[in-house]
Structures are given as C-alpha cells and as structure tokens.
C-alpha positions as CSV (number, residue, x, y, z in Angstrom):
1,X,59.1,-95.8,-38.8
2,X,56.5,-94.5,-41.3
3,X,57.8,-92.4,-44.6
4,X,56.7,-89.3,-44.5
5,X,53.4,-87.9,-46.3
6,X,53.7,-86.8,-49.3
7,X,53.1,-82.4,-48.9
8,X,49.9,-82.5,-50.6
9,X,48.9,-85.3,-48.1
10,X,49.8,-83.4,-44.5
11,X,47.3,-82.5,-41.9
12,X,45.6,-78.9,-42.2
13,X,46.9,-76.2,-39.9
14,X,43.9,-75.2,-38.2
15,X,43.9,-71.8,-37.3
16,X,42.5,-70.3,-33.9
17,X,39.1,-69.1,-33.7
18,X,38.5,-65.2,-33.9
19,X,36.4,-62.5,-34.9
20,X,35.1,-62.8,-38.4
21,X,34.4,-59.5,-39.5
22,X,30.8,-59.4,-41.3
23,X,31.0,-58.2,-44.5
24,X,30.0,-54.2,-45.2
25,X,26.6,-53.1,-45.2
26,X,25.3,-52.1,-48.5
27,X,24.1,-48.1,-48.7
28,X,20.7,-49.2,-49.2
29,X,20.3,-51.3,-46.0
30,X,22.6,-48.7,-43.9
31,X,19.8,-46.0,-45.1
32,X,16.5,-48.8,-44.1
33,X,18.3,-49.4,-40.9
34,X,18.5,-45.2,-40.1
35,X,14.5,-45.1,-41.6
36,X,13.7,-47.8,-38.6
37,X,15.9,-46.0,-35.7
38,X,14.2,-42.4,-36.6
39,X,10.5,-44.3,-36.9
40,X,10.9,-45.5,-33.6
41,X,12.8,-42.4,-31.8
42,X,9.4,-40.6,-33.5
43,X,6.9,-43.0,-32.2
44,X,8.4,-43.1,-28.7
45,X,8.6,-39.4,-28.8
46,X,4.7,-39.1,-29.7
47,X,3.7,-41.5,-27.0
48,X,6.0,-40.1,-24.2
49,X,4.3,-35.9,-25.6
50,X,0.7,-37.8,-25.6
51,X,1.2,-38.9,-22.3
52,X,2.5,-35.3,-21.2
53,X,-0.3,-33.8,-22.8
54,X,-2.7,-34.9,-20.5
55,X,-0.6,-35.0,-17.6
56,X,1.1,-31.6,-17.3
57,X,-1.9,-29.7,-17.5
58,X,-3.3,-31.5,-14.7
59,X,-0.3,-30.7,-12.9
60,X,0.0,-26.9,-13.5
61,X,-4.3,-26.6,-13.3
62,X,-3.8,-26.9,-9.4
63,X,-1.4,-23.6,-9.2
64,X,-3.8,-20.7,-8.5
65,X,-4.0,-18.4,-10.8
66,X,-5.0,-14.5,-10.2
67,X,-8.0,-13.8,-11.8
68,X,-9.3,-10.4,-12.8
69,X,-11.0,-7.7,-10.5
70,X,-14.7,-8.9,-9.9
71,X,-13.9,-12.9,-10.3
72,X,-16.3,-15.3,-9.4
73,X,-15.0,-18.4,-7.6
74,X,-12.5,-20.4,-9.6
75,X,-15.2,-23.5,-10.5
76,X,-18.0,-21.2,-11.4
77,X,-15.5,-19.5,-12.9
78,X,-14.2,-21.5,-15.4
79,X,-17.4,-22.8,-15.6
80,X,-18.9,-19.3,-17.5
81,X,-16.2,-17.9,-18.9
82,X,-16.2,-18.2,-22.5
83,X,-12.8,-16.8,-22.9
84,X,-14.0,-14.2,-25.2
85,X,-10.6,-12.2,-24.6
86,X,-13.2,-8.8,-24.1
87,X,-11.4,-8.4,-20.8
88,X,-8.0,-8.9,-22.3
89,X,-9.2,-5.7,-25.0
90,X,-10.4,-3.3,-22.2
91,X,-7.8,-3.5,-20.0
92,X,-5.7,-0.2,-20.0
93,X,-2.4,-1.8,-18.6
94,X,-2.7,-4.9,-20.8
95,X,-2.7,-6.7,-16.9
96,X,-5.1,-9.4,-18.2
97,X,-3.7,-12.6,-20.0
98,X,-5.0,-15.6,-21.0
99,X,-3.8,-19.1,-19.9
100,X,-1.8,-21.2,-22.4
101,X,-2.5,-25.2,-22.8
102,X,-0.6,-26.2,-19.9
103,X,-3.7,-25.0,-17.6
104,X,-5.9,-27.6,-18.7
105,X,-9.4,-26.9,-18.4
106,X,-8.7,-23.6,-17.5
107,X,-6.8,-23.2,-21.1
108,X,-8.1,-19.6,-22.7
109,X,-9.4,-18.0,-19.5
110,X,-8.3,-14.6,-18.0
111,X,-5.7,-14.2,-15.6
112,X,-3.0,-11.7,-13.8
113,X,0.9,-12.1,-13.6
114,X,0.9,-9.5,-11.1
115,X,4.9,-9.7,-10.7
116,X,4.7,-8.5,-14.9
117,X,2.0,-6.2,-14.9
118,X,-0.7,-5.9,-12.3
119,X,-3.8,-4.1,-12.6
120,X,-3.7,-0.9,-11.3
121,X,-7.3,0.7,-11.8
122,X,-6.4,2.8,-14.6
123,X,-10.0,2.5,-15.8
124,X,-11.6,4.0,-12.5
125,X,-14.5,1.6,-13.2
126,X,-13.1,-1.6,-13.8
127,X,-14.2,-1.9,-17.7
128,X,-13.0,-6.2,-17.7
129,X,-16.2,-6.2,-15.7
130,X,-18.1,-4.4,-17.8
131,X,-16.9,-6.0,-20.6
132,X,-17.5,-9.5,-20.0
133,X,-20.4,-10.9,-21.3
134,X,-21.7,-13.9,-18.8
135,X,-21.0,-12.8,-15.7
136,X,-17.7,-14.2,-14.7
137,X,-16.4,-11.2,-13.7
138,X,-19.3,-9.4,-11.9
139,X,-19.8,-6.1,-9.3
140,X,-21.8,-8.2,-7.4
141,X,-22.6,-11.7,-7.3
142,X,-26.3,-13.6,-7.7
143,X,-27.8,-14.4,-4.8
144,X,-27.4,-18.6,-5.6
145,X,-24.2,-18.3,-5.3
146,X,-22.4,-17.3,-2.2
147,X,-19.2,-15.8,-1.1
148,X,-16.5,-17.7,0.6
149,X,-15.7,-16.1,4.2
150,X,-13.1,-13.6,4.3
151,X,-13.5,-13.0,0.5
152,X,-15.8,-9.7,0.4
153,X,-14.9,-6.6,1.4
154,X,-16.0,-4.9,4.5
155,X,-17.1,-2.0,2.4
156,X,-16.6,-0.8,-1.1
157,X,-12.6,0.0,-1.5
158,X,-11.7,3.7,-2.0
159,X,-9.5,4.1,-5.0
160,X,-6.8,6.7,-4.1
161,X,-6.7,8.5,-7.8
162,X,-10.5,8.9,-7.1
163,X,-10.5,10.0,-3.6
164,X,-11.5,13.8,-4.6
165,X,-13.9,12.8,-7.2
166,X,-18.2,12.9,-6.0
167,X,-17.6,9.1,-5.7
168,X,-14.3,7.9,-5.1
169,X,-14.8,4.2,-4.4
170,X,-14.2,1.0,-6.6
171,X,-17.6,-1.3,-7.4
172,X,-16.4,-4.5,-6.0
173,X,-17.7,-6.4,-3.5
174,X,-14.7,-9.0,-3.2
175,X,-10.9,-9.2,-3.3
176,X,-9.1,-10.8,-6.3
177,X,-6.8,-12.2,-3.4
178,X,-4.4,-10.9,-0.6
179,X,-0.9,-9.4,0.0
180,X,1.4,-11.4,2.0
181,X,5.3,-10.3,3.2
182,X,6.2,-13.9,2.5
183,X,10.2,-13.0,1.7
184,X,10.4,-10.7,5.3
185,X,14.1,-11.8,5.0
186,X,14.8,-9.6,2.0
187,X,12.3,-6.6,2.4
188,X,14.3,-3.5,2.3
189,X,12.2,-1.7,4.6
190,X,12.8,-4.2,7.4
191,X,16.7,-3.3,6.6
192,X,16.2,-0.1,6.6
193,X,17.3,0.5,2.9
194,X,16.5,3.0,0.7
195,X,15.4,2.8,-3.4
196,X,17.7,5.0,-6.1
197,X,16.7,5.0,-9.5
198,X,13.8,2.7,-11.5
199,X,12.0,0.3,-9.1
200,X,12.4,-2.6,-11.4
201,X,15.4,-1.2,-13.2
202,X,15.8,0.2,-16.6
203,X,14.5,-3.6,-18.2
204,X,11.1,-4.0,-16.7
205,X,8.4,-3.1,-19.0
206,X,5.0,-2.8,-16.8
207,X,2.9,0.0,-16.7
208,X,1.4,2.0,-13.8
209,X,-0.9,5.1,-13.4
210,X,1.1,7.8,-11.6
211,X,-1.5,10.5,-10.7
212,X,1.2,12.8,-9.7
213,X,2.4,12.8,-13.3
214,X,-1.0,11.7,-15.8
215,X,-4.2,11.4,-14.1
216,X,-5.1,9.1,-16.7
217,X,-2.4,7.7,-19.4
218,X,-0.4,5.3,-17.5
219,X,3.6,5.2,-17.7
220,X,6.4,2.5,-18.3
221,X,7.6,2.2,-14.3
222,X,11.4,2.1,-15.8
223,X,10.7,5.6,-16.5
224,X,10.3,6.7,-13.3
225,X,13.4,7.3,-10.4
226,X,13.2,7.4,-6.8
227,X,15.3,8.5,-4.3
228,X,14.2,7.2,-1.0
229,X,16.3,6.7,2.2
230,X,13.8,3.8,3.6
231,X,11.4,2.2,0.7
232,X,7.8,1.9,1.2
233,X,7.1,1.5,-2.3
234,X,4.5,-1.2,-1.5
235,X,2.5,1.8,0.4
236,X,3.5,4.6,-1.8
237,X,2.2,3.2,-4.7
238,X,-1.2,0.7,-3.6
239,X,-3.9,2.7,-5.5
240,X,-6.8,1.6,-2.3
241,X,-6.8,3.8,0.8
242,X,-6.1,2.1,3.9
243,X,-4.7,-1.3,1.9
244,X,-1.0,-1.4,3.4
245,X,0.8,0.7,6.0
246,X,4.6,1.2,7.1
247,X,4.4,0.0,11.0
248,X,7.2,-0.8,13.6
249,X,7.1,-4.0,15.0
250,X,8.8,-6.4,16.3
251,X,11.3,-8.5,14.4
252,X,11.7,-12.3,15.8
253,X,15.0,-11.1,17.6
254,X,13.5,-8.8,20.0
255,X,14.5,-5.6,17.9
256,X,12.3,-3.1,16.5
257,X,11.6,-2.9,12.9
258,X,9.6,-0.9,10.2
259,X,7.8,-3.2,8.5
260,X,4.7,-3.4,5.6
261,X,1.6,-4.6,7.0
262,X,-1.5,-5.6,5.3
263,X,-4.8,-4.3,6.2
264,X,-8.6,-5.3,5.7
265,X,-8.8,-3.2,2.4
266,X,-6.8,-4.8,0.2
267,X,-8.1,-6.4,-2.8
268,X,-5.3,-8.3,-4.0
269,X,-4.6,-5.9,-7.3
270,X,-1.1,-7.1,-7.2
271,X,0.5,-3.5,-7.4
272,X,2.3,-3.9,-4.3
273,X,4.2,-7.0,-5.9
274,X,5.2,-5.4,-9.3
275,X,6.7,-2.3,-7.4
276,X,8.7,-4.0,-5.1
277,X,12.3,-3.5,-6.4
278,X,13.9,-6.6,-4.2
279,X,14.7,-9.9,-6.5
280,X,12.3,-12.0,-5.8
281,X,9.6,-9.9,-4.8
282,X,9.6,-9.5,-0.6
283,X,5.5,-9.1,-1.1
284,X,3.1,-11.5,-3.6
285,X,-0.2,-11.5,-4.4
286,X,-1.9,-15.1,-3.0
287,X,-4.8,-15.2,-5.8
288,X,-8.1,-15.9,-4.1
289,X,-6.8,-15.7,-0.3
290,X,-9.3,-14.5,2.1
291,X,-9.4,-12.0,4.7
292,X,-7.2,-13.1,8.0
293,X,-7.2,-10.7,10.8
C-alpha cells in the first residue's frame, strides 16, 4: 500500500469543458463594428435602388397613359414632345400632368388622370394644342404619318356648350381614347339607383364647366348636388353630342336593363369617368382605344 501524496503533490481536478465567455468588447471596437453593419446595409441598399431604378420604369412605361386632346401616337409622341409643360399652363382645369420618373422614357411628358380631373373643354378650342410647340399635340396630323384604324373621328365632334354658337364643333380629328362600362356590376343605372348630393362627395376636388351655371369659369364638382331617381351622370354631363346614351338592353339574365352605351363620337375626354359617383368608377377611359362598333 503506497503513503499517500503529500497535498501539494495530488492530481489536478479537471473541470468540465464549457462556455468561456469572451471578454467585453471595448466602446471603440463595438462603435467600428456598427460603422461596418450601416456601410454595408447602405451599400446593399444603393445596389438593390440602382437596380430598381432601371427596372421599375420599364415596368410602369408599358401602362398607357392618357394623353392630351390632339395626341399623336404614343412613339412619335414621346418622340417630339419636349415636355415644355405649355400644355400643363393652358389648361383651364389643370387636367394635364406630367409623368414622374417611374415612366421611363416617357418621364416629363403630358398626360390625363381622368378619374382626378379630366379635361372637359373648358377652352372651347383646345389651347394644349395651340400651345405646344412641335407638334405633338396637333388638329391634324402630317400626311407621313398615318392614323391607326378606328382612331379618327367620323367627323369633327360637336362640343355641347358650343352647340348654339356659328361653329359649335371641336378641331380634332382623333380620339384621345374610348369609354368602356368595364365595372357593369356596380353601375347604378343598371340597378336602377338614383344620385343625392355631390357626385364624388364633399372630398373630391376636380373641376368641371357647368354651362347651366358659368358658361365659362369652371366649378369644384363637390359643389354641386343632385337629386336623381336613376343616374345617368355619365350622359348628363359628356360635353360631345351624341358620345353616350341611356339605352335598355338586355342584361346576361334575360332581364331588361337601362344601361350607358358608348357611341362613335366619343373622344375619350375622360369626363364620363370623373362623374361617375360609384367606387371604383363603373366607366374608364382606355387611353388610345380605337373605335369598335
């Protein structure tokens, strides 16, 4: 039997292994390590937005846009307007607006939000076409470049407010685009509903030429009530003769129903689409649609 070690001479309890817990960061290096995070959050950011940049306008240049009364065709379009912004001055309504950076090459050049102001013919002679400069908005087009079928006009439209007057018709010789019922499902004069009060409620701020109340200064829409048992705003209020009628037809259950319907003369002003008081509008402007019997 041995003698026992001496204390100083015993084996070393050995501990089991664990976690050793780094020692704390100093201030300086926690600060460089939040410098390097933010750099790189920065840099990633600025790639990803470059990327976007070039990619987002692409995708919103291929929505159509509504161009002003007297447009030529959207590539010869863009390809002479110097978005000057004369159009933008003349307009009586303020209708006209130019396009932000996300429309890509069409960034600067004039167009219509019909469903928040459309152009209404205040001016009586169209002045954006007057106005422009190069001939992207034009009465009547150059003989090198032609019309798409269905664009022009059968004959020159005749402006309602100017029906009395020694010459009561519009100068154009195509439509900015065409109305379409695309929300039938909602119209309120296919369910026989009426309109009391502001069209657009007491909110909207567009403009519109009344000539039953100014024959020239157009009025905020929110100030003006109706009282109708069955609407047919979208006909009441289309400044072109002959653009849009009330019919009865026939509904896809076999019943009979009053209904708008969209004729030859329409020009696509977009009137028809700010009036309509149903959320979304039952009726929309398709920019640059052509004539379908």
């Amino acid at each position: 039997m041995e003698p026992d070690k001496p204390e100083d001479e015993q084996a070393p309890v050995v501990k089991p292994a664990g976690k050793v817990k780094p020692p704390p960061l100093s201030r300086s290096k926690r600060q460089e390590l939040r410098r390097k995070l933010l750099r790189t959050v920065l840099l990633t950011g600025g790639i990803v937005g470059a990327g976007l940049s070039g990619f987002l306008p692409l995708i919103y240049a291929r929505k159509s846009r509504l161009r002003p009364p007297g447009a030529l065709d959207e590539k010869d379009f863009l390809a002479s307007c110097i978005k000057c912004g004369q159009c933008v001055q003349v307009c009586p309504v303020d209708a006209i607006r130019l396009a932000d950076l996300i429309d890509g090459v069409g960034v600067g050049a004039p167009y219509i939000d019909a469903r928040s102001q459309a152009c209404d013919f205040s001016c009586d002679a169209v002045q954006c076409v007057l106005a422009c400069p190069t001939g992207s908005l034009t009465y009547k087009k150059p003989a090198f470049l032609e019309s798409r079928p269905g664009a022009r006009l059968a004959a020159k439209p005749i402006l309602l407010a100017k029906e009395n007057d020694p010459e009561p018709t519009l100068n154009l010789t195509e439509r900015m685009g065409v109305a379409r019922l695309t929300r039938p499902e909602v119209c309120l004069a296919i369910k026989g509903k009426g309109v009391k009060g502001p069209a657009r409620g007491h909110t909207f701020k567009g403009h519109m030429r009344y000539v039953r109340i100014d024959r020239w200064k157009p009025v905020p829409i929110a100030g003006v009530r109706y009282d109708i048992e069955e609407c047919d705003l979208c006909v009441r209020e289309c400044p072109v003769k002959g653009a849009i009628t009330i019919e009865t037809v026939y509904a896809p259950d076999g019943t009979l129903r009053k209904s708008p319907v969209v004729h030859e003369p329409c020009v696509g002003c977009g009137v028809c689409e700010m009036i309509c008081p149903t959320e979304p509008g039952s009726i929309e402007i398709v920019p640059r649609e052509v004539w379908r019997a």
